[in-house]
C-alpha positions as CSV (number, residue, x, y, z in Angstrom):
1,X,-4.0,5.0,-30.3
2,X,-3.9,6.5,-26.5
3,X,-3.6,4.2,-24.1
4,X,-6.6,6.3,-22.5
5,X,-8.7,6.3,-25.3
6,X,-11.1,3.7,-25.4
7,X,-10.3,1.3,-27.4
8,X,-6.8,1.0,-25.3
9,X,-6.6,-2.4,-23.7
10,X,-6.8,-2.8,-20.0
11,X,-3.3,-3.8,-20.1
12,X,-2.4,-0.3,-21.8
13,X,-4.5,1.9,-19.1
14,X,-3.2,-0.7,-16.1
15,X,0.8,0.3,-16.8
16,X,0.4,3.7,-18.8
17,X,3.0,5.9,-17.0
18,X,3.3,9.9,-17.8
19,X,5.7,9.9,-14.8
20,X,9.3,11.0,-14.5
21,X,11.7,8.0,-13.5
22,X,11.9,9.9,-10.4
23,X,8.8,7.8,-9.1
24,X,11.4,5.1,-8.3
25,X,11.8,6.8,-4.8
26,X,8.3,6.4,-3.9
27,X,8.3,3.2,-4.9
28,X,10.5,2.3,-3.2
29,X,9.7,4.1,0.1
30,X,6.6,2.5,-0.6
31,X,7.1,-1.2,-1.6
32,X,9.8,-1.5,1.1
33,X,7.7,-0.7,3.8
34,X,5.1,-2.5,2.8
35,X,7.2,-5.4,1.9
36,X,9.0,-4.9,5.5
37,X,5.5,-4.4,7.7
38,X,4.3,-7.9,6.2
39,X,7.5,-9.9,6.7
40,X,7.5,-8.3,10.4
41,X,4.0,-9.8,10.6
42,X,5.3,-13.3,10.5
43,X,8.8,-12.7,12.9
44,X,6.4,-11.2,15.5
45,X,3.5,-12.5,15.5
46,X,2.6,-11.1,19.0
47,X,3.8,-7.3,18.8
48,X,3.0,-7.1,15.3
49,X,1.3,-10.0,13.8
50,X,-2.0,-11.7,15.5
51,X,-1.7,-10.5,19.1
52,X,-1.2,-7.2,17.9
53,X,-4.9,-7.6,15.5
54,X,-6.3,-9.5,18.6
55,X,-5.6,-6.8,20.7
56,X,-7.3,-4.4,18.7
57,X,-10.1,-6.0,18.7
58,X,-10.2,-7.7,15.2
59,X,-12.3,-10.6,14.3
60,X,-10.4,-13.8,12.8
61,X,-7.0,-11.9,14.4
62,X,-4.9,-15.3,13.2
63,X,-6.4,-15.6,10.1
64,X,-6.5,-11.6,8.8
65,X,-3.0,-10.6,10.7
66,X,-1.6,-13.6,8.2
67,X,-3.7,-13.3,5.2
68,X,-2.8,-8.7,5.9
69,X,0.8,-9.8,5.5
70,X,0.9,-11.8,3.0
71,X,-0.4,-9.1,0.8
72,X,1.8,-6.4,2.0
73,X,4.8,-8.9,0.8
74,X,3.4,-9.4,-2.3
75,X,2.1,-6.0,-3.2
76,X,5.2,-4.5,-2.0
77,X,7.0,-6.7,-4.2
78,X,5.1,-5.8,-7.0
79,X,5.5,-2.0,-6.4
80,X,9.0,-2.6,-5.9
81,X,9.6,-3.7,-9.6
82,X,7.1,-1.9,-10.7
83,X,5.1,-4.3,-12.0
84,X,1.0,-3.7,-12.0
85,X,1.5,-1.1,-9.2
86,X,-1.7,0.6,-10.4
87,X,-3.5,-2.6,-8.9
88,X,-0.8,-3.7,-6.1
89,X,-1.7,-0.1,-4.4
90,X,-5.7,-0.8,-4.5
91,X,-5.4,-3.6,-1.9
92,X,-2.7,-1.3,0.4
93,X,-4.7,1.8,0.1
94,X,-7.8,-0.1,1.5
95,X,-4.8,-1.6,3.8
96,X,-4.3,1.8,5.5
97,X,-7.6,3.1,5.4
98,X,-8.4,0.0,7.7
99,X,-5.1,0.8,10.2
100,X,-6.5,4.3,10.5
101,X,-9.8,3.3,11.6
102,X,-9.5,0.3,13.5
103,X,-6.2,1.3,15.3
104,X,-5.6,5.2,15.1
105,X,-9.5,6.9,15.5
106,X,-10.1,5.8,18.8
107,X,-7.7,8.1,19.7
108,X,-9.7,10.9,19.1
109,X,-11.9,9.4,22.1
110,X,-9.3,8.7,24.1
111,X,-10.3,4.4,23.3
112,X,-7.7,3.0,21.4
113,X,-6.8,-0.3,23.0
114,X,-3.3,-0.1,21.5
115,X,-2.5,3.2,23.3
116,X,-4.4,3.2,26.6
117,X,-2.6,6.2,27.9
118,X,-2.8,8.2,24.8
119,X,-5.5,10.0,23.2
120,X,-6.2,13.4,21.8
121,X,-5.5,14.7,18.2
122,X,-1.9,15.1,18.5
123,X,-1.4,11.8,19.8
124,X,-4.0,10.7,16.4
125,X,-1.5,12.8,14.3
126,X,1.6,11.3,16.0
127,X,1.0,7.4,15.8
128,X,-1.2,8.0,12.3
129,X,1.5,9.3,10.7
130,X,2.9,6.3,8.8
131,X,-0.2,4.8,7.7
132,X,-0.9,8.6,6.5
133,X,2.2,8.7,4.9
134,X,1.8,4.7,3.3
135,X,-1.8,6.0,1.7
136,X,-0.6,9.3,0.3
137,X,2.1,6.9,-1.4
138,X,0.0,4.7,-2.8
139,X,-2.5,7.4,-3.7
140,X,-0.3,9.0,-5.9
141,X,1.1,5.5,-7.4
142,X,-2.9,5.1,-8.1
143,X,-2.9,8.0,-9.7
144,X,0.8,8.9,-11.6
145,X,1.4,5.3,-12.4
146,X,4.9,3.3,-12.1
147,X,7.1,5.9,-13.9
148,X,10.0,6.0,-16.0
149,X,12.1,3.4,-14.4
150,X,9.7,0.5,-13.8
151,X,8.3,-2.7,-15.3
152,X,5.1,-1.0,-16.0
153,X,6.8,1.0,-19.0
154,X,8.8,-1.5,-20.0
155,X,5.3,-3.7,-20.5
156,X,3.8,-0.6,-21.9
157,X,6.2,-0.1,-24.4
158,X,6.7,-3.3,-25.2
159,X,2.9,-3.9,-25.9
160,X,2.8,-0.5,-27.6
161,X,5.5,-1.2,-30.8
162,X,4.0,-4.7,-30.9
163,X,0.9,-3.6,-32.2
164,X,1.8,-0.8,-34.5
């Protein structure tokens, strides 16, 4: 049985991988700077934590700057072993969509509270480029799966020979 067919479990589809075990450098591109970004959260809560989501103007900037880390460690642990990363990446991908608007648009008016003397599309292109670059990652996680060298195929494997 395909693990897209289906009758496939949702633990099949979840950690079904096509993907060469080169995926391993995404992942870890991916999961470390996501892992990284949420520990900074904590260390510096002003530049990078709370004061940085107050400053933006965010709601609940304690509460969200926290609660925003806490799932970049944990989902960039799980893409790091490569364990679920089909539905660590769903949380990060809404993640960046969010640092793009709230943070990196209002540079196209020349409003972004973060960057008061910067504005323009190259200066959206410039300062967006990591968020960019964390959302084309996880896309493509989304979308290729763990690969080769994960925990992902291990499962799926695993799961596969015990039911034949």
């Amino acid at each position: 049985m395909s693990v897209l067919s289906p009758r496939a479990l949702p633990i099949d589809q979840l950690t079904a991988t096509r993907a060469s075990g080169a995926v391993v450098l995404i992942r870890l591109y991916v999961g470390l700077i996501f892992a990284g970004e949420g520990v900074l959260k904590f260390l510096r809560p002003e530049t990078l934590g709370p004061g940085r989501f107050a400053k933006s103007g965010i709601p609940s900037a304690s509460f969200l700057a926290y609660a925003d880390g806490t799932f970049e460690i944990i989902c960039g642990a799980m893409i790091l072993t490569g364990i679920l990363v089909r539905v660590a990446v769903l949380p990060m991908i809404v993640d960046m969509i969010g640092a793009l608007t709230i943070t990196k648009v209002p540079l196209l008016w020349h409003d972004a509270p973060l960057y008061p003397s910067e504005g323009g599309l190259w200066d959206f292109f410039h300062e967006g480029r990591l968020e960019v670059a964390m959302l084309c990652g996880s896309l493509f996680l989304l979308i290729v799966g763990a690969g080769g060298l994960s925990l992902d195929h291990r499962l799926g494997r695993a799961h596969s020979e015990s039911a034949a």
